[in-house]
ZASE-294233 format. One line per 4 residues: number of its first residue (from 1); for each residue x, y, z of N, C-alpha, C. Coordinates in nm, 3 decimals. Example, Ala and Ser with C-alpha at 12.3 -4.5 7.8 and 13.67 -1.06 7.14 Angstrom:
// ZASE-294233
1	1.319 -0.569 0.780 1.230 -0.450 0.780 1.320 -0.330 0.780 | 1.285 -0.225 0.708 1.367 -0.106 0.714 1.290 0.003 0.787 $
//
This chain:
// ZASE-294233
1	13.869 15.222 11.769 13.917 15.252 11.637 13.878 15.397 11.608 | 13.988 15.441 11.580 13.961 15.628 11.572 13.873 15.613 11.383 | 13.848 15.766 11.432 13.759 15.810 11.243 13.852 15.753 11.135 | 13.997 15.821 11.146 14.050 15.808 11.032 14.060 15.640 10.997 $
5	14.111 15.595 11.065 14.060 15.407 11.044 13.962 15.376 10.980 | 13.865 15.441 11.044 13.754 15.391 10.982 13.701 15.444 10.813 | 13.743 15.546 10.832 13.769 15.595 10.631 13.816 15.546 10.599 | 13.961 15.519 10.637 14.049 15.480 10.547 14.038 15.311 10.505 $
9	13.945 15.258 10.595 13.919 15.107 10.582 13.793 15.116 10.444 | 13.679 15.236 10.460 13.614 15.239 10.384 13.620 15.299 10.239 | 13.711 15.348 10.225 13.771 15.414 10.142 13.840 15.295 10.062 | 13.913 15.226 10.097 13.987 15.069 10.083 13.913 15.006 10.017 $
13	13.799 14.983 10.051 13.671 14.903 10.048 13.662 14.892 9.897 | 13.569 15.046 9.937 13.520 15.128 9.808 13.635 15.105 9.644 | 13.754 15.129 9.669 13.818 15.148 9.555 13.834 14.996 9.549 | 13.842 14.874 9.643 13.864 14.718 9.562 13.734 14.682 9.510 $
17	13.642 14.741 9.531 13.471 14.740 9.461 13.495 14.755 9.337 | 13.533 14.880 9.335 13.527 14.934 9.181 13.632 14.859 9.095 | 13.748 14.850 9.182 13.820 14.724 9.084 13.787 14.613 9.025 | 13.693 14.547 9.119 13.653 14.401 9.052 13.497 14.413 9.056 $
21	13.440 14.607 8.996 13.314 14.568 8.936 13.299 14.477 8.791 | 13.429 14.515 8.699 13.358 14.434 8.569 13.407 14.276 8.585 | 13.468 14.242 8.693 13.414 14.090 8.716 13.335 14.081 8.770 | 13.248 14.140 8.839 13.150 14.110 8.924 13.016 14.096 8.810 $
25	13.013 14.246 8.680 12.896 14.215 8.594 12.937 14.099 8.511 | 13.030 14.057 8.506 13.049 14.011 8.421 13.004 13.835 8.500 | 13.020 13.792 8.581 12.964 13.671 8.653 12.777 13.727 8.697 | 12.760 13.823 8.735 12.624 13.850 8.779 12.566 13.831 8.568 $
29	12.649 13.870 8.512 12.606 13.862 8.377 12.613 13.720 8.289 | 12.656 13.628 8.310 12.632 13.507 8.258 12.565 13.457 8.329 | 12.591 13.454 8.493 12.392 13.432 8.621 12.299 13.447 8.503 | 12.258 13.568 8.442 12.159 13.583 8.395 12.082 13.500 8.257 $
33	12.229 13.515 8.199 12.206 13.473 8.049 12.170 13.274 8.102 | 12.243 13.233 8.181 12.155 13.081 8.236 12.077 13.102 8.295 | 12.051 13.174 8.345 11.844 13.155 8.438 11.726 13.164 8.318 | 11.808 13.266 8.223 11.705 13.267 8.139 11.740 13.130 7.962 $
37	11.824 13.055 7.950 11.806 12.971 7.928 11.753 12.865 7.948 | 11.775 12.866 8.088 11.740 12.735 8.186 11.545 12.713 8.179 | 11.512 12.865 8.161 11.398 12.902 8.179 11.336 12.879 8.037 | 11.399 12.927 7.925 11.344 12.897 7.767 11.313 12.730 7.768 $
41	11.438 12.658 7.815 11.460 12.521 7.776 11.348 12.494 7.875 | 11.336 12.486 7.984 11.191 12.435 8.099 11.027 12.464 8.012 | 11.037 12.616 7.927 10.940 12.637 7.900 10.924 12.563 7.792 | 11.003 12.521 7.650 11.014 12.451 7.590 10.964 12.335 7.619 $
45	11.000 12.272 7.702 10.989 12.134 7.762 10.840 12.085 7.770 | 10.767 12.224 7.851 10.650 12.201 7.883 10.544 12.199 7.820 | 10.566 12.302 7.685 10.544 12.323 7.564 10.490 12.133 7.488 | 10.635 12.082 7.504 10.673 11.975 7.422 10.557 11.835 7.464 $
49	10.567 11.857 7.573 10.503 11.792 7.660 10.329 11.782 7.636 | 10.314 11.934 7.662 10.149 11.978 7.657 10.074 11.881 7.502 | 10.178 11.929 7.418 10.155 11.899 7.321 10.142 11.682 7.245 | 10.230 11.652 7.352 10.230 11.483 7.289 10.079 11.438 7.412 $
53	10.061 11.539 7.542 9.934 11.465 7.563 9.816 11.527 7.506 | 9.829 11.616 7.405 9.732 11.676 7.340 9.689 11.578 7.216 | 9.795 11.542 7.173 9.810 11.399 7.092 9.757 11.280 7.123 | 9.819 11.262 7.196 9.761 11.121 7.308 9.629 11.095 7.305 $
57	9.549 11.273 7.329 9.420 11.262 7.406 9.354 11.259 7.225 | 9.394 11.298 7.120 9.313 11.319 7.004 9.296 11.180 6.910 | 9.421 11.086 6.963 9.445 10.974 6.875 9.339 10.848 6.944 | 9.331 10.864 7.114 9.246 10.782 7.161 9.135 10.858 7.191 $
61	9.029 10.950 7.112 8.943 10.989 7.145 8.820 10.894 7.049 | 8.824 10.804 6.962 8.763 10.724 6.950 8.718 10.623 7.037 | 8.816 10.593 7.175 8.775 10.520 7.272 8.697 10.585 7.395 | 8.761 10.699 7.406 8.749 10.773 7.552 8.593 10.838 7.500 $
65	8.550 10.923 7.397 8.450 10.984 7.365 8.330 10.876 7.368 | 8.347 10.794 7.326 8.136 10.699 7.342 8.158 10.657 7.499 | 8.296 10.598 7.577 8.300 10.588 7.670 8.236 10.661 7.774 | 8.250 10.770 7.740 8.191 10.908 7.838 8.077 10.896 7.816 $
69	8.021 10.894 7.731 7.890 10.916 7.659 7.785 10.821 7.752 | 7.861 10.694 7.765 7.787 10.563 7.788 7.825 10.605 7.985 | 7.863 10.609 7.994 7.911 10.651 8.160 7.802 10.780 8.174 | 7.790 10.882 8.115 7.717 11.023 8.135 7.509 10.944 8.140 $
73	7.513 10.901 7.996 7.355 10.814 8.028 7.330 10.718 8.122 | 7.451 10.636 8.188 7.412 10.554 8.259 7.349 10.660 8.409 | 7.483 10.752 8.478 7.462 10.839 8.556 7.352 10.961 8.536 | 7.287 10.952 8.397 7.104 11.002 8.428 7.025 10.937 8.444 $
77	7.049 10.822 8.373 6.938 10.713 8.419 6.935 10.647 8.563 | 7.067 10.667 8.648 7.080 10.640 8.791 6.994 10.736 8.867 | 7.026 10.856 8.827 6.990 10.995 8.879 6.817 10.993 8.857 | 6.777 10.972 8.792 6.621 10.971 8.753 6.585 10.917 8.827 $
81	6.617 10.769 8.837 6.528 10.648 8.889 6.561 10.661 9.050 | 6.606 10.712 9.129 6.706 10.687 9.249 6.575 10.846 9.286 | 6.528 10.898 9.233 6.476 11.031 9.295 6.299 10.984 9.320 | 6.270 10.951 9.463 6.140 10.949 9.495 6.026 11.010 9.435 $
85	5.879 10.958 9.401 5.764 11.025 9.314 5.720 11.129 9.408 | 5.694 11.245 9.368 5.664 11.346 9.441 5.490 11.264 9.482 | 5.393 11.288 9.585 5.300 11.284 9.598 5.200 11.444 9.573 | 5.110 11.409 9.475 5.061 11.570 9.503 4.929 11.545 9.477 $
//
């Protein structure tokens, strides 16, 4: 394939580029405007989420809180008694 072919193929190229750049922003441009919806609504979500087990954890903290409490003294009083008398 001689030079001029090869311009004239690139040259070709070049000017159907520029023809169907404003369809091209214009699809690369709604790409965008959904990634970043897609991305509000996910963050939203997680948001929504964080928040009902933040709930969850405040409405049953009358159970879960002495629970711990009673689990934490049992595991010092394990811990104490379970540790050999030093001899000195």
């Amino acid at each position: 394939m001689n030079t001029f072919v090869k311009v004239a193929l690139i040259t070709l190229a070049v000017i159907i580029a520029i023809k169907f750049l404003p369809v091209t922003l214009l699809a690369v441009g709604l790409l965008a405007v959904a990634i970043v919806a897609t991305l509000a609504i996910g963050l939203s979500a997680a948001v929504v989420i964080a928040c009902i087990i933040l709930g969850c954890a405040a409405a049953l903290s009358p159970i879960w809180v002495p629970a711990l409490a009673v689990i934490g003294i049992v595991a010092l009083v394990r811990r104490s008694q379970s540790k050999p008398a030093s001899a000195a």
